[in-house]
N, C-alpha and C positions, 0 to 999 in steps of 0.2 A: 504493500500500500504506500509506504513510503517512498520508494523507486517511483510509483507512478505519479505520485503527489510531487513529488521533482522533476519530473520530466514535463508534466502539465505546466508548470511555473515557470519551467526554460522555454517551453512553445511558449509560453503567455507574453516573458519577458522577450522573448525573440521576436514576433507581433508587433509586439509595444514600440519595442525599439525600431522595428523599419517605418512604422508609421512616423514618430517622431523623425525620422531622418527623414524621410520624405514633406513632410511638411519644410523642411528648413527649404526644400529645392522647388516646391508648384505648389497650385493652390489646392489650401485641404479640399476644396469640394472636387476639385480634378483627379482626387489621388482613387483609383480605383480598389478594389479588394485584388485583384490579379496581383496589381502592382507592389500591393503590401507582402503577398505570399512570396512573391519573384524575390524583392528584397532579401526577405528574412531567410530565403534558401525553403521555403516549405513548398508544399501543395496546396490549391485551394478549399482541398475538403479539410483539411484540416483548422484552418481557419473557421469554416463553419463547427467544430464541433466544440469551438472554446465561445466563439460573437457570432452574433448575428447581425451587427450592421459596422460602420467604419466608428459612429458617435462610442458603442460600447465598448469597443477595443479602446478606444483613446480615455475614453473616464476611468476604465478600468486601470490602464498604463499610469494614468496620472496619480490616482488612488491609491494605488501600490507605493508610489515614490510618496506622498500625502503625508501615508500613514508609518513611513519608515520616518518623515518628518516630527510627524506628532513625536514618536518613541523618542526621538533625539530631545524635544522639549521637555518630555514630561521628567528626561535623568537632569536639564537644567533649570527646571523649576526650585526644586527644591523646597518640596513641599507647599509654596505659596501658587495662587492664580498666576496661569499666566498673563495677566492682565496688569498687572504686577511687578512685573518682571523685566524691565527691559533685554536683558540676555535672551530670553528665552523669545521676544518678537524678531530680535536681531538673526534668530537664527532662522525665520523666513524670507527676509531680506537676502540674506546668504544666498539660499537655497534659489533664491528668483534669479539672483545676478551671476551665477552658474549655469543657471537655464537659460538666460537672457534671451537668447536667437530665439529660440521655443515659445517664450513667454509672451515677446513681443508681438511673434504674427497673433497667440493664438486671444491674446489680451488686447488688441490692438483696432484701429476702427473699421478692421476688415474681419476681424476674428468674428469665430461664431457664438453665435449669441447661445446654445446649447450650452458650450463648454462655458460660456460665463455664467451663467444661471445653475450646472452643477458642481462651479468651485465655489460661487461665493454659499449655494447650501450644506457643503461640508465642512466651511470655516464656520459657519453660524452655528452649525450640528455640534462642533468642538466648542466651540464657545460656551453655547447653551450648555452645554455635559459640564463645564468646567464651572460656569454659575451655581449649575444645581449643585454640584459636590461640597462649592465654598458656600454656599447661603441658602440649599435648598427649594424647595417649587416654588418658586413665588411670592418671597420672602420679602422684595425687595421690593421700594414702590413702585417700577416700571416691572413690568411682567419681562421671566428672563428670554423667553423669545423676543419683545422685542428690543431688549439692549443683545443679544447675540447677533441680531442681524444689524445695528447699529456699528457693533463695532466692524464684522464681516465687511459690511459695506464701506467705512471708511480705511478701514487695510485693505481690500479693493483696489478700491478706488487710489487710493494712494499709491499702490504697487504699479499700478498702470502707469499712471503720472510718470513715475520714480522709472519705469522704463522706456515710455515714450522718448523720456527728457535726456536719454542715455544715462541713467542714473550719477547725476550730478553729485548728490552727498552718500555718504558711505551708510551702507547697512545699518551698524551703532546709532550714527547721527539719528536716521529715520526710526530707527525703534524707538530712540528713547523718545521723540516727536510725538510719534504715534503714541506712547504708553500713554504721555504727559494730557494730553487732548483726551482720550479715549478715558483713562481713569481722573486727570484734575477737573478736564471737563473746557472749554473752549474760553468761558468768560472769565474766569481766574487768572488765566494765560495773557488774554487780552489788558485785563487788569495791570498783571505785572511788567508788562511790555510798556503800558502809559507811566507807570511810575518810574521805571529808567529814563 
C-alpha cells in the first residue's frame, strides 16, 4: 500500500510539475491535457485516473506545496496565532518570491479567476482554523469567518501588488506591514504616522 501510495504522489507530483512548467511558456487556457502528459513523460490515461480536468490538477499541485507551507509555519509559530507573528507571515512572502514566475501569471490580471477564488478560500480556511483554536467559534465580536477572509483578502491582495510591482520590499519588510495592519488595525497606524 505504501509503494502505491508513493508512486501515486510521484505521478501527482510529476502532473503538477509539467503543468506548472508549462504555464511559465503559453497561456494556461492553451495548455492542453496531451501537453501536460507529453511533458511529465506519462500517458494520457493516466492523467485521467489521478484529475479530471486541467483547474484540478493545478489546485491540487498548488495545495500540496500550501500545505507543506502551513507545516513550515505552524514549527515557527511557536505556539502563538499566526497573526501574531510576523516570522511566520514572512514565511509566505518567501514562498511567493521563489515562485514568483508562477505566481505572477497565475495572480496576475490575466490569471484565472478559478485559481484566485480557490487560494484566497484556503488562506481564509487557515485563518478561520487558526481563530477558532486561539479564541474559539465566535468569541470574538466580528464572527471568525469574516475576519478570516478579511485578512485572506488583504495578504491577497497585497501579495499581488508585492508581485506585480517586482516585489520592491523584502518579505520581512511586508510581513511585518501586513501583521501591523491586519492585527493593530489600519487607524492606529494612520494615527502614529501623523504624530511623527
Amino acid at each position: 500500500m505504501e509503494k502505491v501510495d508513493r508512486r501515486v504522489r510521484r505521478t501527482r507530483a510529476l502532473l503538477g510539475q509539467a503543468l506548472r512548467d508549462l504555464i511559465l511558456e503559453k497561456p494556461y487556457e492553451a495548455i492542453t491535457i496531451q501537453e501536460i502528459t507529453d511533458q511529465a513523460d506519462l500517458n494520457r490515461a493516466t492523467f485521467y485516473l489521478h484529475y479530471t480536468s486541467r483547474e484540478e490538477l493545478l489546485m491540487d499541485s498548488l495545495e500540496q506545496q500550501f500545505d507543506a507551507l502551513v507545516e513550515q509555519i505552524e514549527v515557527e509559530k511557536n505556539g502563538r496565532p499566526m497573526w501574531e507573528n510576523p516570522a511566520t507571515i514572512r514565511l509566505i512572502f518567501e514562498y511567493v518570491a521563489e515562485n514568483a514566475a508562477l505566481y505572477k501569471v497565475l495572480f496576475g490580471p490575466k490569471g484565472q479567476g478559478y485559481v484566485m477564488h480557490r487560494v484566497l478560500d484556503y488562506i481564509a480556511q487557515v485563518d478561520e482554523d487558526e481563530l477558532q483554536a486561539a479564541f474559539g467559534k465566535d468569541a470574538l465580536p466580528v464572527p471568525n469567518v469574516i475576519l478570516a477572509r478579511h485578512f485572506a483578502g488583504a495578504l491577497f491582495a497585497l501579495v499581488s501588488w508585492w508581485l506585480e510591482q517586482d516585489m520592491p520590499y523584502s518579505p520581512t519588510y511586508m510581513a511585518e506591514t501586513i501583521q501591523q495592519l491586519c492585527m493593530v488595525g489600519f487607524m492606529p497606524v494612520l494615527a502614529d504616522a501623523r504624530a511623527h
